[in-house]
C-alpha positions in Angstrom: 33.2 -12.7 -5.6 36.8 -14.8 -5.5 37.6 -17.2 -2.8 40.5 -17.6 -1.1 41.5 -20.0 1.6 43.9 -19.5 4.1 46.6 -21.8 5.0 45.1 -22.6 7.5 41.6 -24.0 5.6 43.9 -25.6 2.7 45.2 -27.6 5.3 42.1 -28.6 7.3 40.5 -29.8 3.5 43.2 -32.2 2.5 42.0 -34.1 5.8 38.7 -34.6 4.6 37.5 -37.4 2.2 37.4 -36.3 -1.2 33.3 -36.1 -1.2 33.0 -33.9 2.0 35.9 -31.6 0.6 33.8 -31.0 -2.6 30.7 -30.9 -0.5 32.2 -27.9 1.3 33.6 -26.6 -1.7 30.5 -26.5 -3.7 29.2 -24.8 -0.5 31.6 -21.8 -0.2 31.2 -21.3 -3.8 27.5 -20.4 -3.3 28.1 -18.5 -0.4 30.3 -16.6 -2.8 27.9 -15.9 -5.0 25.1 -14.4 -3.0 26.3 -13.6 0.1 23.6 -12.6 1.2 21.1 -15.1 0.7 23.6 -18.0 2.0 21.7 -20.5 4.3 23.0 -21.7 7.9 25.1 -18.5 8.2 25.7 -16.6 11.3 27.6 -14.0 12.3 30.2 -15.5 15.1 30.2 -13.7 19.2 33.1 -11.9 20.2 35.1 -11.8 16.7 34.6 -8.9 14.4 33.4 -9.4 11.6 33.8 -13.4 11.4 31.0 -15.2 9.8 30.4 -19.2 10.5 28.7 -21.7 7.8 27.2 -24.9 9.0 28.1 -27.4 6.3 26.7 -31.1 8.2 29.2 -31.3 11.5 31.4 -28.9 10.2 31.6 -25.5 10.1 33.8 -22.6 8.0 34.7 -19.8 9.2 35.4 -17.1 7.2 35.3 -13.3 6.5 34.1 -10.9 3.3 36.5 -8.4 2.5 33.9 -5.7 0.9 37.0 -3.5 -0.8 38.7 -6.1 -2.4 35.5 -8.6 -2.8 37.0 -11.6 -1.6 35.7 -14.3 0.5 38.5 -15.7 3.1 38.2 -18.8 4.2 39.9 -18.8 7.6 39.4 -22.7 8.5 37.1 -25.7 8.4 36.7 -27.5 11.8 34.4 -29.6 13.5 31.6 -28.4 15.6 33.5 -28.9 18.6 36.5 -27.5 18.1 35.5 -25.3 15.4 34.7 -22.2 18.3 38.1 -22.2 20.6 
């Protein structure tokens, strides 16, 4: 499955230190792989479709696009501001 990372995502990365970047990184890329045996995933209220992944204090939300296979990262946040 391809990745892609919103604008949005890109930007919220390059703010991280280098380790936790490729920490989260490495993380997408195996939810990418087997989607459905990804760990600390949940399906988020209210939004349809959106999926959350609990990476340490931060979390990715993102979305699978079956048709196309792609995995859109829509943002990486911290926990508290991660579901406004």
């Amino acid at each position: 499955m391809e990745v892609e990372l919103s604008h949005a995502a890109t930007k919220d990365l390059t703010r991280l230190p280098r380790n936790t970047r490729d920490t989260i990184l490495g993380k997408i890329d195996e939810v990418a792989a087997d989607p459905a045996q990804a760990r600390n995933v949940r399906p988020l209220k209210g939004s349809n479709g959106l999926l959350r992944k609990r990476v340490g204090d931060l979390r990715v939300t993102y979305e699978i696009d079956q048709e196309r296979n792609v995995l859109r990262v829509l943002e990486v946040k911290p926990r508290g501001s991660a579901y406004r």
